[in-house]
MMTF fields as JSON, N, C-alpha, C and O atoms, coordinates in Angstrom:
{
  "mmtfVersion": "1.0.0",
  "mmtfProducer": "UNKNOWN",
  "numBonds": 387,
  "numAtoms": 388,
  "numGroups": 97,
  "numChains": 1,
  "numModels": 1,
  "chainsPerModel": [1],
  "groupsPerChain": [97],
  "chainIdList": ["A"],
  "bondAtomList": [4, 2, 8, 6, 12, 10, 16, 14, 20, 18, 24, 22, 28, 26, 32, 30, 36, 34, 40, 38, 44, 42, 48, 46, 52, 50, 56, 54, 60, 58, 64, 62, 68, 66, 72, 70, 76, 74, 80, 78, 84, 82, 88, 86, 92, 90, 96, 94, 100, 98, 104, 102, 108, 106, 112, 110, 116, 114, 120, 118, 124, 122, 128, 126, 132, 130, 136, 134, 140, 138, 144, 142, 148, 146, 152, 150, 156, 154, 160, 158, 164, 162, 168, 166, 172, 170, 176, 174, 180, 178, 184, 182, 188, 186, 192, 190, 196, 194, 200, 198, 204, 202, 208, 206, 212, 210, 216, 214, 220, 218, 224, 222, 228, 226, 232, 230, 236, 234, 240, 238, 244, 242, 248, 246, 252, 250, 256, 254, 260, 258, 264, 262, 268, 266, 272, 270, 276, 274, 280, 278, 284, 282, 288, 286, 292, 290, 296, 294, 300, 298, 304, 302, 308, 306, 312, 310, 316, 314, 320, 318, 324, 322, 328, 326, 332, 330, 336, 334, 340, 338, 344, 342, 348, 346, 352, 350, 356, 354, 360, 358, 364, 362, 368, 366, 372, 370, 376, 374, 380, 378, 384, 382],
  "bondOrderList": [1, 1, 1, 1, 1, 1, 1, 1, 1, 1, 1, 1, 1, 1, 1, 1, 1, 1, 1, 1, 1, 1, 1, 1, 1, 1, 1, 1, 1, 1, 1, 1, 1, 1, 1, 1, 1, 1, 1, 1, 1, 1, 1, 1, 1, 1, 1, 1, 1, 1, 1, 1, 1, 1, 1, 1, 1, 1, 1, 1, 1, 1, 1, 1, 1, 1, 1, 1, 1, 1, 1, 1, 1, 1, 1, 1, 1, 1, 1, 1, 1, 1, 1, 1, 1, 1, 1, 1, 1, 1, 1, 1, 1, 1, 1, 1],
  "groupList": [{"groupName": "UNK", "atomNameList": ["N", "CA", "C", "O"], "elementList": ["N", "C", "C", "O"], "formalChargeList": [0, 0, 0, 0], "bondAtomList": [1, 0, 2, 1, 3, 2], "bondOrderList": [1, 1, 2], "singleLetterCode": "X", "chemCompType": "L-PEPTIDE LINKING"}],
  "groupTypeList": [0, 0, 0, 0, 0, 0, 0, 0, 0, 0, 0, 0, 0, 0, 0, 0, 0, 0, 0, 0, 0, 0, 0, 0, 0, 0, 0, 0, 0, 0, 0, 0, 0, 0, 0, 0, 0, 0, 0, 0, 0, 0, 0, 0, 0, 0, 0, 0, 0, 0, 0, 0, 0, 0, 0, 0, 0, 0, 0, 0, 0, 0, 0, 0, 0, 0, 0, 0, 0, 0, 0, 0, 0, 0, 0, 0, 0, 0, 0, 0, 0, 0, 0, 0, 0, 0, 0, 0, 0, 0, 0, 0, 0, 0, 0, 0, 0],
  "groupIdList": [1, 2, 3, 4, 5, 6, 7, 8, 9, 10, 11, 12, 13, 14, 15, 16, 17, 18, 19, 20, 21, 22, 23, 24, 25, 26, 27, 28, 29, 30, 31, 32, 33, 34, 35, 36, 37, 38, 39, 40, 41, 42, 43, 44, 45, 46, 47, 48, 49, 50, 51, 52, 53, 54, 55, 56, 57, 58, 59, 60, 61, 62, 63, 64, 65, 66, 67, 68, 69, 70, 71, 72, 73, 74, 75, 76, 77, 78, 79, 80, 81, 82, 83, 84, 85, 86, 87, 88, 89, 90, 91, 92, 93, 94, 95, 96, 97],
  "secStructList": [7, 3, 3, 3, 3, 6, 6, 3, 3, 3, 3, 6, 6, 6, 6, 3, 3, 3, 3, 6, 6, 7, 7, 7, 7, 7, 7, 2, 2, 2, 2, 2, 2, 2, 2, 2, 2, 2, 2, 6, 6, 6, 7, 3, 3, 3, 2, 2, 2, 2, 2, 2, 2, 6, 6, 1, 1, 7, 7, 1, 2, 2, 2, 2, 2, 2, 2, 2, 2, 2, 2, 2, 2, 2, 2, 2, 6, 4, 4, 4, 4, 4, 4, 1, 3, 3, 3, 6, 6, 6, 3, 3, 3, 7, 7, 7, 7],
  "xCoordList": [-7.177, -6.568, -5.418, -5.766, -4.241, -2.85, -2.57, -2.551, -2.451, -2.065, -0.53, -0.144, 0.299, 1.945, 2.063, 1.456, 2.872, 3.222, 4.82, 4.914, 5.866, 7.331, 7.214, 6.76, 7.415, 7.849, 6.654, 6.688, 5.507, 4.095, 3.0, 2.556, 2.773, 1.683, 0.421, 0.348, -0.728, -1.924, -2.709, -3.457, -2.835, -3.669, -5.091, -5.337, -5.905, -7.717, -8.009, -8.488, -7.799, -8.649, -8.682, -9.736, -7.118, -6.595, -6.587, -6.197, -7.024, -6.952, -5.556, -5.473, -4.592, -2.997, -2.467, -2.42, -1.892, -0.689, 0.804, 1.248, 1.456, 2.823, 3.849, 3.451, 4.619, 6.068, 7.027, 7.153, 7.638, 9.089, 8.602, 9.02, 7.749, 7.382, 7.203, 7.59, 6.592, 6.582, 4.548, 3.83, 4.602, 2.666, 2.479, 3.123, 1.399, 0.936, -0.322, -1.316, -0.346, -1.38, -2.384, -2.251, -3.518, -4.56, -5.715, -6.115, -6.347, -7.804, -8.298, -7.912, -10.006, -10.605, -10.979, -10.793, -11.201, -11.295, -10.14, -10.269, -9.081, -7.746, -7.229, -6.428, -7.24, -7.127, -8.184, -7.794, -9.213, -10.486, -10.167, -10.288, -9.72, -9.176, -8.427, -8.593, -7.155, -5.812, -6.271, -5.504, -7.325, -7.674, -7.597, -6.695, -9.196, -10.136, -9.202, -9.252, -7.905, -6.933, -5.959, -5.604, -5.554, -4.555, -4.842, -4.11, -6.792, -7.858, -7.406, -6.756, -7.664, -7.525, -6.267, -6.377, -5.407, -3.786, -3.671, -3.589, -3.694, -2.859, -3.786, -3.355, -5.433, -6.149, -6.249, -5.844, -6.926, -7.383, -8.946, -9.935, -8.829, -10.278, -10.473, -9.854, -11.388, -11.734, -12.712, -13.388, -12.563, -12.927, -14.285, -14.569, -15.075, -16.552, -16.711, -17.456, -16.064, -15.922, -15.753, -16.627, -14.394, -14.038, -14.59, -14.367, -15.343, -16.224, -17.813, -18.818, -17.88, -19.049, -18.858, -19.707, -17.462, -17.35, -16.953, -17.006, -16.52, -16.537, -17.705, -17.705, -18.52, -19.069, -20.885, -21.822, -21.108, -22.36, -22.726, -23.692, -22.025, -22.48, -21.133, -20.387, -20.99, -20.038, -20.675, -21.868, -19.385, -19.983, -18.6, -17.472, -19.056, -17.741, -16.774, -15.556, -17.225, -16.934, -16.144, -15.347, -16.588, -15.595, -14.172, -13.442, -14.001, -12.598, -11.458, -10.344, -12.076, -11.099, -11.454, -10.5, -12.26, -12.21, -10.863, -9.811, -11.085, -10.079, -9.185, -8.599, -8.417, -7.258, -6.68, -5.46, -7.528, -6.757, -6.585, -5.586, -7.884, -7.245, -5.997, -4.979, -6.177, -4.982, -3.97, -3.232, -3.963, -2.219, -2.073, -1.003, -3.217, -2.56, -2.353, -1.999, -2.598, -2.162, -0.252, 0.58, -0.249, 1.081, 1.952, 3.149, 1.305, 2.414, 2.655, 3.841, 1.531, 2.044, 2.413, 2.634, 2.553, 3.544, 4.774, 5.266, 5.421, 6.687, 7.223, 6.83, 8.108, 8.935, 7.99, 8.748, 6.755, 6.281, 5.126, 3.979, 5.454, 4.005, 4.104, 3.177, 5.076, 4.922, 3.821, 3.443, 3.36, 2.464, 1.342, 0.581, 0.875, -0.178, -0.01, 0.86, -0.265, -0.389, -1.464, -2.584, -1.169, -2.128, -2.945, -2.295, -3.837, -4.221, -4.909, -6.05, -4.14, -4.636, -6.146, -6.184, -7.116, -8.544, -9.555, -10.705, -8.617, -9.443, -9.316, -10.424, -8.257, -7.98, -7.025, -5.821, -7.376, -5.839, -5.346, -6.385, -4.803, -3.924, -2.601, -1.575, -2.654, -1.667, -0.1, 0.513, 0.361, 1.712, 2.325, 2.305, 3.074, 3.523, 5.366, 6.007, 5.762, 6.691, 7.873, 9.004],
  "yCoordList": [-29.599, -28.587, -27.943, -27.271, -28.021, -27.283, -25.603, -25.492, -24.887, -23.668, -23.908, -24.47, -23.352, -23.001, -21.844, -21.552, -21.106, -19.38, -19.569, -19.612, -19.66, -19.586, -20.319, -21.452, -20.096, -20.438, -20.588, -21.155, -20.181, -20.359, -21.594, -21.414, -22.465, -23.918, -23.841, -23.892, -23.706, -23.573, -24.786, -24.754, -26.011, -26.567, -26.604, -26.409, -26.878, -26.262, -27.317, -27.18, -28.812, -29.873, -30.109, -30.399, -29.941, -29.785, -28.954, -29.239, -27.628, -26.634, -26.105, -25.778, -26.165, -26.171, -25.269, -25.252, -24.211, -23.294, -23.409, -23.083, -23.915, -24.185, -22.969, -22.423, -22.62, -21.428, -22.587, -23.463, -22.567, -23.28, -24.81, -25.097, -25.532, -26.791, -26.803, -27.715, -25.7, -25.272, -24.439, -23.48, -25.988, -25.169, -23.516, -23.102, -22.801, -21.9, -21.903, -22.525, -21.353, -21.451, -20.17, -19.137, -20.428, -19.226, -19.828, -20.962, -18.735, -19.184, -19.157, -18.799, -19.759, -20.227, -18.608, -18.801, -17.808, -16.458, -16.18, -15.995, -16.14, -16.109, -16.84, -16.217, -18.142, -18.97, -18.792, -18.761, -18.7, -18.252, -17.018, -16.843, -15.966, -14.681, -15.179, -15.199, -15.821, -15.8, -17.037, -17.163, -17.787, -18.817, -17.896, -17.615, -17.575, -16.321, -15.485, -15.367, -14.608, -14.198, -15.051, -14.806, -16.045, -17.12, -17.797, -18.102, -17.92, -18.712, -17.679, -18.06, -16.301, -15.44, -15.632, -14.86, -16.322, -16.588, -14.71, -14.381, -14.161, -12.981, -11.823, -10.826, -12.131, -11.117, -10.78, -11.294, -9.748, -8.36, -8.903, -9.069, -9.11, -9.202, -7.695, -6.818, -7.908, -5.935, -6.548, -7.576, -5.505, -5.321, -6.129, -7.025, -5.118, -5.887, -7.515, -8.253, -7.868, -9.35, -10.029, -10.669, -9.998, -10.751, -10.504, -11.273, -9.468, -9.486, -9.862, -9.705, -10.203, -11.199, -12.426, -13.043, -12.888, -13.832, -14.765, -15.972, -13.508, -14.097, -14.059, -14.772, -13.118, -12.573, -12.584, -12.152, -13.099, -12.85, -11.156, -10.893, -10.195, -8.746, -8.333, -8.97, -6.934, -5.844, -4.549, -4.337, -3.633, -2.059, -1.374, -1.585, -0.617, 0.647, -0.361, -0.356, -0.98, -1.446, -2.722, -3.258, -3.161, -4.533, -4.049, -4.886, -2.872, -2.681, -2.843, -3.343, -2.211, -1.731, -3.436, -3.961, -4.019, -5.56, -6.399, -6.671, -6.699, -6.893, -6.759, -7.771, -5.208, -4.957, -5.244, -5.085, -5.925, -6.806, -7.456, -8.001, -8.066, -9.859, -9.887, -10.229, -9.341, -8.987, -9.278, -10.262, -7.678, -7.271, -8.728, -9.31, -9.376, -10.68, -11.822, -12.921, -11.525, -13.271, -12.841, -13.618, -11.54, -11.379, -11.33, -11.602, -10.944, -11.135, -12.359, -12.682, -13.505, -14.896, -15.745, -16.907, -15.14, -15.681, -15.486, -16.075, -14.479, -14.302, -14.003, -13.378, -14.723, -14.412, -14.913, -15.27, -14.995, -15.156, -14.025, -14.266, -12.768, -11.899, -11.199, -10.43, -11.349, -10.817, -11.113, -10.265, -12.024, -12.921, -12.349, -12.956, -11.477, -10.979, -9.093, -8.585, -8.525, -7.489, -6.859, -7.233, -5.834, -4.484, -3.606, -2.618, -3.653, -3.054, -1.643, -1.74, -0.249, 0.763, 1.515, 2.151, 1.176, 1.719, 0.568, 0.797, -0.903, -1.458, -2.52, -2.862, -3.313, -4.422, -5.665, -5.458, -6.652, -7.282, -8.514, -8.83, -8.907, -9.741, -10.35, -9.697, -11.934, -12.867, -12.091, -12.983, -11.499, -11.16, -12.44, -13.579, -11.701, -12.422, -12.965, -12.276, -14.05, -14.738, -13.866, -14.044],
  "zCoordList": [-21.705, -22.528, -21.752, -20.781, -21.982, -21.585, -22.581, -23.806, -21.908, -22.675, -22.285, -21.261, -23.34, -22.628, -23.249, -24.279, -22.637, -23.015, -22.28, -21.053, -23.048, -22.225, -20.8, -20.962, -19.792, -18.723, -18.088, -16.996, -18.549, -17.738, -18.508, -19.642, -17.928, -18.103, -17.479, -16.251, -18.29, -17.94, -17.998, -18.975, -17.21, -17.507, -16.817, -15.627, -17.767, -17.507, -16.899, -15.773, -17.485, -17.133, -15.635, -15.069, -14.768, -13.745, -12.933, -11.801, -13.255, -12.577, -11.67, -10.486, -12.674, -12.818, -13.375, -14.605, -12.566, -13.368, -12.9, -11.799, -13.918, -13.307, -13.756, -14.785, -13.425, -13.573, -13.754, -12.898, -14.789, -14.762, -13.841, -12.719, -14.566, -13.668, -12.025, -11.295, -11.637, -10.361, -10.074, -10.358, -9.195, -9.196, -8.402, -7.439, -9.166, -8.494, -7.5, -7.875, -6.45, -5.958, -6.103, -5.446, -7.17, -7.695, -7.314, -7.577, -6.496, -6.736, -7.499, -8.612, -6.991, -8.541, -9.091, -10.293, -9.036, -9.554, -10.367, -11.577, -9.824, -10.596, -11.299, -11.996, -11.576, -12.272, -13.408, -14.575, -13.172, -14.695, -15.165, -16.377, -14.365, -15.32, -16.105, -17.325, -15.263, -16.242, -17.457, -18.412, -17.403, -18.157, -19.641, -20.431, -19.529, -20.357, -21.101, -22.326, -19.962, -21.346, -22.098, -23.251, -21.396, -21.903, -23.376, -24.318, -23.029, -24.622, -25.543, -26.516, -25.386, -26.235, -27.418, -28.371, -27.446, -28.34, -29.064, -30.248, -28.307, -28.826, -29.35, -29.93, -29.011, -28.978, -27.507, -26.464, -27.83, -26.646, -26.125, -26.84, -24.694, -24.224, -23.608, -23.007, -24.008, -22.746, -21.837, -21.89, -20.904, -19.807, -19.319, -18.524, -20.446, -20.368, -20.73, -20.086, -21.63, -21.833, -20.949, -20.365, -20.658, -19.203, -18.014, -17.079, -17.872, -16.451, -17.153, -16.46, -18.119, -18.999, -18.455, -17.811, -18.768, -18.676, -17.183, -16.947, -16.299, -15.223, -13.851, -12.848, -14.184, -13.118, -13.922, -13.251, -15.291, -16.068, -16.334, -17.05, -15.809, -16.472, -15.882, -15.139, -16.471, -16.614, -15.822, -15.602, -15.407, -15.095, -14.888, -15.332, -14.173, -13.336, -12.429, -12.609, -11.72, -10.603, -10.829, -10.059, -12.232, -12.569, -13.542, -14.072, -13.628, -14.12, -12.834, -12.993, -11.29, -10.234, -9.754, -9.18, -9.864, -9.534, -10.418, -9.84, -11.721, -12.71, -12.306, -11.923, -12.112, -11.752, -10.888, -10.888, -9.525, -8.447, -8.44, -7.971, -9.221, -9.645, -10.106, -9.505, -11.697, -12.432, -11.863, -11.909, -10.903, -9.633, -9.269, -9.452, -8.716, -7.358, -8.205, -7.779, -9.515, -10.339, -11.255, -11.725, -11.16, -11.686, -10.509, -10.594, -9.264, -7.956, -8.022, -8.075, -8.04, -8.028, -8.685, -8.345, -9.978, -10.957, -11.409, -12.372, -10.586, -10.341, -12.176, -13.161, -11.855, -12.954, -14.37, -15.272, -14.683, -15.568, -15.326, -15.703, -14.682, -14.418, -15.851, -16.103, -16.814, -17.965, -18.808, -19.616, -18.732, -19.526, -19.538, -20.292, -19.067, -19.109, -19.845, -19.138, -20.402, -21.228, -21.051, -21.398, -20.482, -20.715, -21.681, -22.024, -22.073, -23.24, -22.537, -22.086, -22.452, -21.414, -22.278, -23.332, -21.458, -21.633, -22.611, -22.986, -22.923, -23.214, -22.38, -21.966, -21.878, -21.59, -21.537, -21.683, -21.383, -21.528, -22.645, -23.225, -22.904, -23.692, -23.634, -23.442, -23.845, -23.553, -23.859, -24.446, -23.806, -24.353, -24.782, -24.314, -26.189, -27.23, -26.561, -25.767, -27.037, -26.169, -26.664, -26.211]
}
């Protein structure tokens, strides 16, 4: 399965994110965040979901987790850190191209 969003290429089967045909290097933590919102096509995952979905439960402690991941997968996507969307007090979502 390939996701594309503008300038950013997600492929799952591979465990592949490319920028402008250019690989990223994400760990496997970061690469399954950015997966999880990427599936979403333009809905909102919150918080608790995605730390459902990455970690098997949610709390306090997995929002300030999230948010680093988050920070360190938009530092390393450079000119595609747009791609990811903030939803403030619920969560995040693919931003629309």
């Amino acid at each position: 399965m390939v996701i594309r969003a503008g300038h950013l290429t997600i492929d799952r089967d591979r465990y592949l994110v490319t920028v402008n045909g250019r690989p990223i290097r994400l760990t496997y933590m970061e690469f399954n965040t950015l997966l999880v919102i990427a599936e979403q096509a333009w809905r909102v995952v919150t918080y608790d979901r995605l730390a459902e979905a990455l970690w098997g439960s949610s709390g306090p402690e997995a929002r300030r987790r999230l948010a680093v991941i988050v920070s360190r997968v938009r530092s390393k996507l450079g000119e595609a850190s747009d791609a990811i969307d903030t939803v403030t007090r619920v969560g995040y979502r693919p931003a629309p191209e």
